[in-house]
C-alpha positions as CSV (number, residue, x, y, z in Angstrom):
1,X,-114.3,50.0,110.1
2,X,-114.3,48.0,113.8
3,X,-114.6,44.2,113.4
4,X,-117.9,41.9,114.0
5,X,-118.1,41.8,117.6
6,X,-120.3,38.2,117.1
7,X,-116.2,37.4,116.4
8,X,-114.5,38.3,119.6
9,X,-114.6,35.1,121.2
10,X,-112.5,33.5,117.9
11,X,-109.9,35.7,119.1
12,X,-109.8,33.4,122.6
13,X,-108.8,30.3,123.3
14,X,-112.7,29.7,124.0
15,X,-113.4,26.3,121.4
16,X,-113.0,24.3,124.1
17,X,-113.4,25.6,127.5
18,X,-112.5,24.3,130.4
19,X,-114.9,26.7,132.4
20,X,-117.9,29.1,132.0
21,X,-115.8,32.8,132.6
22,X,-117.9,34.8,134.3
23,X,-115.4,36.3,137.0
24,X,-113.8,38.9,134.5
25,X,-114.1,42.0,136.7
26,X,-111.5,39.5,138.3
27,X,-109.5,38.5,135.5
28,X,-109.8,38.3,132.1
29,X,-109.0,35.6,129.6
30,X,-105.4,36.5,127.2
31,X,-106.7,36.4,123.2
32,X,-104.4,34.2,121.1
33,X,-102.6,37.1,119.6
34,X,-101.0,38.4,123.1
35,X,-100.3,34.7,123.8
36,X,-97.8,34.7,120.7
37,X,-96.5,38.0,122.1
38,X,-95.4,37.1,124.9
39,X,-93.7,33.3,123.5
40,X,-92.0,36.2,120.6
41,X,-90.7,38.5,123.2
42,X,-89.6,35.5,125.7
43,X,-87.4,33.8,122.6
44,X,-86.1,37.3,121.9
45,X,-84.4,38.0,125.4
46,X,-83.8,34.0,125.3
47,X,-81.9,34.5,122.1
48,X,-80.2,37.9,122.4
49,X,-80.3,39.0,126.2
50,X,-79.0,42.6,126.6
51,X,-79.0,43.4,122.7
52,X,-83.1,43.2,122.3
53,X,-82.7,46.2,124.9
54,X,-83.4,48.8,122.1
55,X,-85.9,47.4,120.4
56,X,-87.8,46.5,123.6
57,X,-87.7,50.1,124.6
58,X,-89.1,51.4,121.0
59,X,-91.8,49.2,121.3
60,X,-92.3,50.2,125.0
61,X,-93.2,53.5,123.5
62,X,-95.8,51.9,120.7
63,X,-97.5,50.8,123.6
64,X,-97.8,54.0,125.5
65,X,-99.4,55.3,121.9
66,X,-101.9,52.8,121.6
67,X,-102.9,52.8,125.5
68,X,-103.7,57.1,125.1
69,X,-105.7,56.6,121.9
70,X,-107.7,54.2,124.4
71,X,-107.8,56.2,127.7
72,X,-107.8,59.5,125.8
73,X,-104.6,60.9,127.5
74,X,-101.7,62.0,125.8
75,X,-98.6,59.4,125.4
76,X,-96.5,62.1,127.6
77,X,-98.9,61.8,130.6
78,X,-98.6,58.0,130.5
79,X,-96.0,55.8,132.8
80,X,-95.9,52.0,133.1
81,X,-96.2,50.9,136.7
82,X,-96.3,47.5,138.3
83,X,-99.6,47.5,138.5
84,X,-102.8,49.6,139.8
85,X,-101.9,49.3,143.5
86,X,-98.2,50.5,142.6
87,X,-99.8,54.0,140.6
88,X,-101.9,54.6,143.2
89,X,-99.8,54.3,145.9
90,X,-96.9,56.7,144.1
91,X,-99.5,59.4,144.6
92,X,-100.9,58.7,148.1
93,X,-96.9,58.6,149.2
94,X,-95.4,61.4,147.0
95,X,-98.1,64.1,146.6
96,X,-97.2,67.4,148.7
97,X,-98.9,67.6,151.5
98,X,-101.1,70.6,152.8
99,X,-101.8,71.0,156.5
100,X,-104.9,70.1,157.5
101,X,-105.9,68.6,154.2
102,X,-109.1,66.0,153.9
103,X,-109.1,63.2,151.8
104,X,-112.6,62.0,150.2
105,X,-112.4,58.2,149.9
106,X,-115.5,55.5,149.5
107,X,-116.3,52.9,151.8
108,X,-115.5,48.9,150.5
109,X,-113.5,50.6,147.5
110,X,-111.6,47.7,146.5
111,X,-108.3,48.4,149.1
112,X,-105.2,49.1,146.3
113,X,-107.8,52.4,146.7
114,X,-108.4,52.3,150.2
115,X,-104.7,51.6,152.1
116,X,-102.8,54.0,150.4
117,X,-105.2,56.6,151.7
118,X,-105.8,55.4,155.2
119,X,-101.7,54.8,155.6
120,X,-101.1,58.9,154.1
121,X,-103.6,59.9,157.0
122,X,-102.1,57.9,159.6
123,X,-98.6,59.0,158.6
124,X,-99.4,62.6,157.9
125,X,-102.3,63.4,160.2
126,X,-104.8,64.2,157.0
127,X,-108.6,63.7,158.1
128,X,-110.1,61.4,156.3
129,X,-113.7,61.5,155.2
130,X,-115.3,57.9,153.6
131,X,-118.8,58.0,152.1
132,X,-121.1,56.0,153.0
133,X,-122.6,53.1,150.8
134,X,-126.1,52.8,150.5
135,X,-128.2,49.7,151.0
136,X,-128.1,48.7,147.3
137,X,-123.8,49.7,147.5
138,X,-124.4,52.6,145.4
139,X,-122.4,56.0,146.7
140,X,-124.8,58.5,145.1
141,X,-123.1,61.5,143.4
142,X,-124.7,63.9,145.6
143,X,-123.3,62.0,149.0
144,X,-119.6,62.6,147.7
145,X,-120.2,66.2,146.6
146,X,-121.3,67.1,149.8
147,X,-118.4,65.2,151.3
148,X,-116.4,67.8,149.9
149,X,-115.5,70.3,151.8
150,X,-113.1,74.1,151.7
151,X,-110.4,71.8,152.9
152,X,-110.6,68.7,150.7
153,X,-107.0,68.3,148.9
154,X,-107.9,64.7,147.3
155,X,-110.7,62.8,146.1
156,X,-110.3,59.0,145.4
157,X,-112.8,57.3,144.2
158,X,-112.9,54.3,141.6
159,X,-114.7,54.7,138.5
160,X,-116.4,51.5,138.7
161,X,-117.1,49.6,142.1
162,X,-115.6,46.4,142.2
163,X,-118.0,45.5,145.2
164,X,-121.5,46.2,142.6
165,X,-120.4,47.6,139.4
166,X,-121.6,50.9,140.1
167,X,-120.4,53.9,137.7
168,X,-119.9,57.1,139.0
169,X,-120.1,60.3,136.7
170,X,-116.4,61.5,137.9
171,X,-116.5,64.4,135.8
172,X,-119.1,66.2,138.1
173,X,-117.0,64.9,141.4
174,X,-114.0,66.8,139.8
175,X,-116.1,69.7,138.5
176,X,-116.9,69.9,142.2
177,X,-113.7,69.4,144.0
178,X,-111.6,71.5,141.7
179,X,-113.9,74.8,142.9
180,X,-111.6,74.2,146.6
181,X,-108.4,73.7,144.8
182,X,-108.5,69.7,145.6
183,X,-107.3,66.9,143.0
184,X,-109.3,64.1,141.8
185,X,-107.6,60.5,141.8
186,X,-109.9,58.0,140.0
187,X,-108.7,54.3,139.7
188,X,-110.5,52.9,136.0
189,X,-109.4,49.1,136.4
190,X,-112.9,48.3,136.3
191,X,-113.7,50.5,133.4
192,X,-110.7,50.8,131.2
193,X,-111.5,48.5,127.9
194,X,-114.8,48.1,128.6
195,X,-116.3,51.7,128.9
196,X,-115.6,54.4,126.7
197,X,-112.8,56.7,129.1
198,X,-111.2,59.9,128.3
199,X,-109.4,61.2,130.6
200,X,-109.2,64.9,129.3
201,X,-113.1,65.1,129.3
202,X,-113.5,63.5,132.5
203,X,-111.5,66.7,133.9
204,X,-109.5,64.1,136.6
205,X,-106.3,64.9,137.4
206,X,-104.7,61.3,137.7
207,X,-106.2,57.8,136.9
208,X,-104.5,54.7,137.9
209,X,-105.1,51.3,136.4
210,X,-103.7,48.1,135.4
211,X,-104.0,45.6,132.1
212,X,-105.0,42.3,133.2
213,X,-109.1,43.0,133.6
214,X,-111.4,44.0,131.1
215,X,-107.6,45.2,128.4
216,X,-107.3,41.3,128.8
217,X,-103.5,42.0,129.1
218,X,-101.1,39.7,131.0
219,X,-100.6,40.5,134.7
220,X,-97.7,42.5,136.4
221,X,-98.5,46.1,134.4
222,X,-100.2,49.4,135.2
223,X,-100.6,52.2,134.4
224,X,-100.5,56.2,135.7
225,X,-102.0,59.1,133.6
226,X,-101.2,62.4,135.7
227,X,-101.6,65.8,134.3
228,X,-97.9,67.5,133.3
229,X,-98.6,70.0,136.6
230,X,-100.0,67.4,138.7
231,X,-96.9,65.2,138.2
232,X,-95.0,68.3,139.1
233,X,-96.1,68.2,142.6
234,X,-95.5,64.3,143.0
235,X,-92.0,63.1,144.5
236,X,-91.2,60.0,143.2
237,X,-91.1,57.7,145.9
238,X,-89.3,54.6,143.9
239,X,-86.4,55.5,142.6
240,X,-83.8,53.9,140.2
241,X,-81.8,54.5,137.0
242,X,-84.6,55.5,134.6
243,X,-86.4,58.0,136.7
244,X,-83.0,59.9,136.7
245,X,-81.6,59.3,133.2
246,X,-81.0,55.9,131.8
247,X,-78.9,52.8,132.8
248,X,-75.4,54.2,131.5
249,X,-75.3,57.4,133.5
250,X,-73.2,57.5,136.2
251,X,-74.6,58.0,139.6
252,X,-74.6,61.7,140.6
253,X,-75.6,63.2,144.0
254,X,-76.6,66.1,142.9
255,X,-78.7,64.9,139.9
256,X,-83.1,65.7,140.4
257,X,-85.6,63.1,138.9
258,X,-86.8,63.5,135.5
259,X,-89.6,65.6,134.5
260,X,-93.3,64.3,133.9
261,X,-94.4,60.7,134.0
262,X,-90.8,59.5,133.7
263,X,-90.3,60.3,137.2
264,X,-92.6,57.0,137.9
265,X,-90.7,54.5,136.0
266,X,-88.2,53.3,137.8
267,X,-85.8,50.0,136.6
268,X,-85.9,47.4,134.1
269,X,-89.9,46.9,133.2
270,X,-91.6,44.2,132.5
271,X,-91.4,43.6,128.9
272,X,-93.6,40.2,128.7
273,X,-96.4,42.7,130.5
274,X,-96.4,45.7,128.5
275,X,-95.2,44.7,125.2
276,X,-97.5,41.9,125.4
277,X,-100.5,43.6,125.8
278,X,-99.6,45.2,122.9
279,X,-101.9,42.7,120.5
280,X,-104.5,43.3,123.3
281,X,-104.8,47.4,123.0
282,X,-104.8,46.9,119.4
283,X,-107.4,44.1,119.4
284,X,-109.6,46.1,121.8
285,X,-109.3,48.9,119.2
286,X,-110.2,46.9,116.0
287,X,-113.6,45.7,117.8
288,X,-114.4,49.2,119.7
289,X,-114.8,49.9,123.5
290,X,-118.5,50.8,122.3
291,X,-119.2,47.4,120.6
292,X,-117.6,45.6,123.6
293,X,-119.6,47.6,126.1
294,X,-122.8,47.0,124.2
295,X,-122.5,43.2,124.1
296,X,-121.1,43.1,127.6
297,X,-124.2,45.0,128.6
298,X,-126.7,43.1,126.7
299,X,-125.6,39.7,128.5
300,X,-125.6,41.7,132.1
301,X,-129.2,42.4,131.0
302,X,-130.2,38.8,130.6
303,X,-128.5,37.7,134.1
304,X,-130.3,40.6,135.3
305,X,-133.7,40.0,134.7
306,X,-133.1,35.9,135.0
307,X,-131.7,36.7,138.7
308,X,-134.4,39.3,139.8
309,X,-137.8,36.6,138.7
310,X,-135.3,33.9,141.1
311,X,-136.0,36.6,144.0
312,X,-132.5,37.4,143.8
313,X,-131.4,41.4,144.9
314,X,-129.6,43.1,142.7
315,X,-126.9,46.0,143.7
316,X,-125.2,48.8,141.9
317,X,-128.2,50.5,140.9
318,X,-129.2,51.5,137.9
319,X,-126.2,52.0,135.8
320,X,-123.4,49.9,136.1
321,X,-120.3,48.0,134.5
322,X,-121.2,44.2,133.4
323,X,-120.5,43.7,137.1
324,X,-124.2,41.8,138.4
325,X,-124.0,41.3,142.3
326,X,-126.6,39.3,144.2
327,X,-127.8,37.8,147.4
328,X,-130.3,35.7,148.2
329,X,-132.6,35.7,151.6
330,X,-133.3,32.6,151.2
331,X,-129.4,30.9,150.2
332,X,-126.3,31.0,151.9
333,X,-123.9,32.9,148.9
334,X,-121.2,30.2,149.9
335,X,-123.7,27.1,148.8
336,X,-124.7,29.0,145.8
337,X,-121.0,29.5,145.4
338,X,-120.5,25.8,145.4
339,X,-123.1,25.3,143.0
340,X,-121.5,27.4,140.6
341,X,-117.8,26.1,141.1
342,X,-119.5,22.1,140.5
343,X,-120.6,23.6,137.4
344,X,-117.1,25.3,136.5
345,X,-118.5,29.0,136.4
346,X,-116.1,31.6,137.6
347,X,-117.4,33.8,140.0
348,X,-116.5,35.9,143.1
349,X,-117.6,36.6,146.2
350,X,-117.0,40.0,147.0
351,X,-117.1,41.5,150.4
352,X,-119.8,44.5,151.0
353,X,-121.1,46.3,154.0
354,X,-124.2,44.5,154.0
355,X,-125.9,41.9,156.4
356,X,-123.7,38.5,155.5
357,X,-121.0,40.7,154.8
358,X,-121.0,39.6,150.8
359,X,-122.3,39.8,147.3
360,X,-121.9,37.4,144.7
361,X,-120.6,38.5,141.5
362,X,-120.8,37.7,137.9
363,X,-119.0,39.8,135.5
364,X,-119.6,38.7,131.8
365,X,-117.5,40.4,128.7
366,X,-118.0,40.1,125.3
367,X,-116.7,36.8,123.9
368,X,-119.2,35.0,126.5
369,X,-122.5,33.8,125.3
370,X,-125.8,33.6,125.6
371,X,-125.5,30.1,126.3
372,X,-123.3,30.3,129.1
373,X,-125.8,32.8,130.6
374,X,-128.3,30.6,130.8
375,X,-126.3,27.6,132.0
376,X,-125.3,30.2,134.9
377,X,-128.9,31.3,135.7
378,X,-129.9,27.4,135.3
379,X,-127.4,26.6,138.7
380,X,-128.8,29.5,140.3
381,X,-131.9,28.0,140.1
382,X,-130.9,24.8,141.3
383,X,-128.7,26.1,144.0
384,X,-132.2,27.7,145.8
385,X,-134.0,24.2,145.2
């Protein structure tokens, strides 16, 4: 039985806001209950320094188990990482290389997806192939299907545009690219806690994220989920004690990395990260991905048809995340912008390969209200009078 999702914002410190947040895709707000985490765990080292090292590990483990109930991955194909950029950039730096590989990559993917795979090609002399973004920033299935090609060896593509919210249907990219033997990379930062994921039925091969977006988790943790013989074929590129046995061993020339994901996690982690979103993955479980997508969706759908009678575009297309871009021929994006900041509504301005070179974004979740909708759409308005 999942919670009341008309309760989610109870679980925030929302009774008295100090802004409208509305840049979520961004970063999200911490709940009360990760808040307490992290002041628990911070008086724990604070009191007993080296000797909370045991039960800072078993719990780093809980939190592995409630993160694969979430992304549908098994706790063994789950390792902790710095954040997004750091996961993604262990497999553009340690997978094998093939000679005269191609790498499928989007244009304006947000750049912790873009670099790694630019600096691989440089380095390594792979071709690199970058679909196209239509007019309204969607990168149609069919355009990255036929991007791949006999020689394709990775696809990386984000699940969720940053740029426009747009959702891609990954599972027919990697239905596609595994017929030439190539791998699919999908970063789910944008996605993860707010659209249903499961890795084993999307059929990718790795997915890369972090916490602090829509798992409204504290900053400095992601996350790597890699197939067992995927991770095989990935030299760690980090390396330190716990990727080759744990802090007591003595150093050995002779000793090989760990198997599996523990080949990714390096040194000490980041306990106030991890085990404080623990609260968060369970909270985001007690209320449902579904439930939270559903509201999220339903207040997208209000800026959405608000915006368009204002003669605002729209981008993504037709399925998206809660992610609303917009521009406006007749308003500069950075007055608007100052419109919304005078009215302390979180935003971004996101660049996109369009004329003006930006959208503006709004990215609403589930603990924001109708209310705060319409005081957003109100300062549109005003901003175009």
């Amino acid at each position: 039985m999942t919670k009341d999702i008309e309760t989610f914002r109870k679980e925030f410190y929302l009774d008295n806001p100090t802004h409208v947040p509305l840049n979520n895709a961004g970063l999200c707000l911490l709940p009360k209950c990760v808040v307490r985490k992290v002041e628990e765990i911070s008086l724990l080292v604070a009191k007993d320094g080296a000797n909370c090292l045991g039960e800072v590990f078993k719990s780093w483990d809980d939190s592995k188990r409630l993160l694969s109930n979430l992304l549908g991955a098994l706790e063994n194909q789950i390792a902790w990482t710095p954040n997004c950029s750091s996961s993604l950039s262990f497999i553009a730096n340690g997978y094998e290389y093939q000679k005269g590989e191609e790498i499928v990559i989007f244009e304006n993917d947000y750049p912790a997806n873009f670099y790694p795979w630019v600096a691989r090609s440089k380095k390594l002399g792979s071709t690199l192939t970058v679909v196209k973004a239509e007019k309204d920033l969607t990168r149609p299935l069919d355009n990255v299907i036929e991007a791949i090609t006999a020689k394709t060896r990775i696809v990386a593509l984000s699940h969720i545009q940053s740029d426009c919210g747009y959702l891609m249907d990954i599972s027919a990219v990697a239905e596609a690219a595994h017929k030439v033997g190539a791998i699919v990379v999908v970063d789910v930062i944008q996605s993860a806690g707010i659209y249903p994921i499961n890795f084993q039925k999307m059929k990718v091969d790795v997915m890369c994220g972090g916490l602090h977006k829509w798992l409204c988790s504290p900053t400095g943790a992601g996350f790597l989920v890699i197939k067992e013989e995927i991770a095989a074929r990935v030299a760690p590129v980090l390396h330190g004690a716990l990727n080759y046995g744990s802090f007591e061993d003595a150093p050995d020339v002779d000793k090989a990395p760990l198997e599996g994901v523990r080949r990714f996690e390096q040194g000490t982690p980041s306990f106030y990260s991890v085990l404080g979103a623990i609260p968060a993955l369970e909270l985001i479980a007690e209320y449902s991905v579904d439930k939270l997508w559903k509201k999220a969706q339903e207040l997208r759908a209000l800026l959405k048809n608000e915006t368009q009678e204002l003669g605002f575009v729209i981008y993504g297309g037709s399925l998206t995340g809660p992610h609303l871009s917009i521009t406006h021929s007749k308003q500069a994006l950075e007055k608007i912008s100052e419109a919304l900041n005078n009215e302390k509504i979180s935003h971004a301005l996101r660049p996109a390969p369009l004329p003006g070179g930006k959208v503006l974004r709004l990215s609403p979740h589930a603990y924001n209200t109708e209310e705060e909708i319409k005081k957003a759409i109100a300062t549109l308005k005003g901003a175009l009078a």
